[in-house]
C-alpha positions as CSV (number, residue, x, y, z in Angstrom):
1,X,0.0,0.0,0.0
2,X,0.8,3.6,-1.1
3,X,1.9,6.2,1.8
4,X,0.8,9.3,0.7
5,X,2.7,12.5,1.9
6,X,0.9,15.8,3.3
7,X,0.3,18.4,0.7
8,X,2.3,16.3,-2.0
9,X,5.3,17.5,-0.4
10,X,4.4,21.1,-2.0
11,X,6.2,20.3,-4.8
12,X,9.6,20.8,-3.2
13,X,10.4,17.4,-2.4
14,X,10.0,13.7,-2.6
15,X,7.2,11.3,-0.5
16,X,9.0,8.5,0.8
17,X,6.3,5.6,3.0
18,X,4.7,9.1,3.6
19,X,7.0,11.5,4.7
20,X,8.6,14.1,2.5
21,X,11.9,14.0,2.3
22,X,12.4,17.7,1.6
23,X,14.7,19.2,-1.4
24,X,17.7,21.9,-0.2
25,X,16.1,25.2,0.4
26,X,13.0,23.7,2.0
27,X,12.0,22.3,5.1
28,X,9.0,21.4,7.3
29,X,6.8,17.7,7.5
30,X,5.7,18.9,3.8
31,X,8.3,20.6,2.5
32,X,6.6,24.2,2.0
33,X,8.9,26.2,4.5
34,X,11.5,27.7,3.0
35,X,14.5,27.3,4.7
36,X,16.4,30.7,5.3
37,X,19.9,29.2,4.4
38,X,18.8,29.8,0.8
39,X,18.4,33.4,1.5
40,X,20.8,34.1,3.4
41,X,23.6,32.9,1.2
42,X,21.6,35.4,-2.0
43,X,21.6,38.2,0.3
44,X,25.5,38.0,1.4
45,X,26.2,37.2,-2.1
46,X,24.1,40.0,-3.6
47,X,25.4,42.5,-0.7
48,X,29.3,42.1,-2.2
49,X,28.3,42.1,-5.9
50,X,26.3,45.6,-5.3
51,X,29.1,46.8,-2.9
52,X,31.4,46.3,-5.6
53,X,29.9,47.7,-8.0
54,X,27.8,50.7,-6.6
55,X,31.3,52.5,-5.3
56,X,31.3,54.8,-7.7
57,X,27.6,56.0,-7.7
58,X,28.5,56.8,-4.0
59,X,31.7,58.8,-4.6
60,X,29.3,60.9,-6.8
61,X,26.9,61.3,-4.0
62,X,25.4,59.5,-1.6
63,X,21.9,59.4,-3.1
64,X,22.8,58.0,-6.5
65,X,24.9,55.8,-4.0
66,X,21.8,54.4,-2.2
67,X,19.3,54.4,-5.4
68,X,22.3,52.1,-6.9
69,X,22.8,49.4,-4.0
70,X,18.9,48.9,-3.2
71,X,18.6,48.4,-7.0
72,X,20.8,46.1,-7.6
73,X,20.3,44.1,-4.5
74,X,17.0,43.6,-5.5
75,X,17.1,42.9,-8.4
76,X,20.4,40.1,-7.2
77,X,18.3,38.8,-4.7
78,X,15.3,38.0,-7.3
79,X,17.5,36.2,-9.3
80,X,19.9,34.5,-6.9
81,X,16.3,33.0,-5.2
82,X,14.7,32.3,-8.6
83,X,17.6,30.1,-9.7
84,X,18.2,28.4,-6.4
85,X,14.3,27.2,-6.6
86,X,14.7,26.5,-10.3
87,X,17.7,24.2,-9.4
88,X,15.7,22.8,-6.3
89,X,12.9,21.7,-8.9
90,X,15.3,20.0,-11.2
91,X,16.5,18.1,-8.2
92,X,13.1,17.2,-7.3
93,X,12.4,15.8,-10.9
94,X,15.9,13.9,-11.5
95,X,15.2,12.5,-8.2
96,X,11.4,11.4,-9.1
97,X,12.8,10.0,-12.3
98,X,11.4,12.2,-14.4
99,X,12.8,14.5,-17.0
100,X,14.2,18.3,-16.8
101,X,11.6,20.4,-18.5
């Protein structure tokens, strides 16, 4: 007989005898916490990159500065979360048995 898993594991992971055995980045008995390692590691990263690379908007002042950084970490973070999901998924599939879409 077939365990099922609560919530279908939220599509983040993988029912095992009915318990979800959750993907990285996820966590909780059906896998639809997000786990804040994920986020943390895109807003460290992102915080570096925009450092980096807003230095000179700040030397010109201090607004252009500021409008620069909170752009660009936004717009990191999106993307540095949107591909750790995205390679969470393809995880999840491989590990199903089914193909990369």
């Amino acid at each position: 007989e077939k365990r099922m898993c609560p919530n279908d594991c939220s599509g983040n992971g993988v029912c095992r005898n009915g318990s979800c055995v959750c993907q990285p980045g996820w966590q909780g008995s059906d896998c639809g916490d997000a786990d804040y390692k994920r986020s943390i590691h895109c807003a460290v990263k992102c915080a570096d990159d925009c450092s980096d690379k807003c230095t000179e908007e700040y030397g010109e002042t201090r607004e252009s500065g500021r409008e620069c950084y909170l752009t660009c970490s936004d717009e990191c973070f999106q993307r540095c979360t949107d591909r750790v999901e995205k390679e969470a998924a393809a995880m999840a599939l491989t590990q199903q048995g089914k193909p990369e879409t």
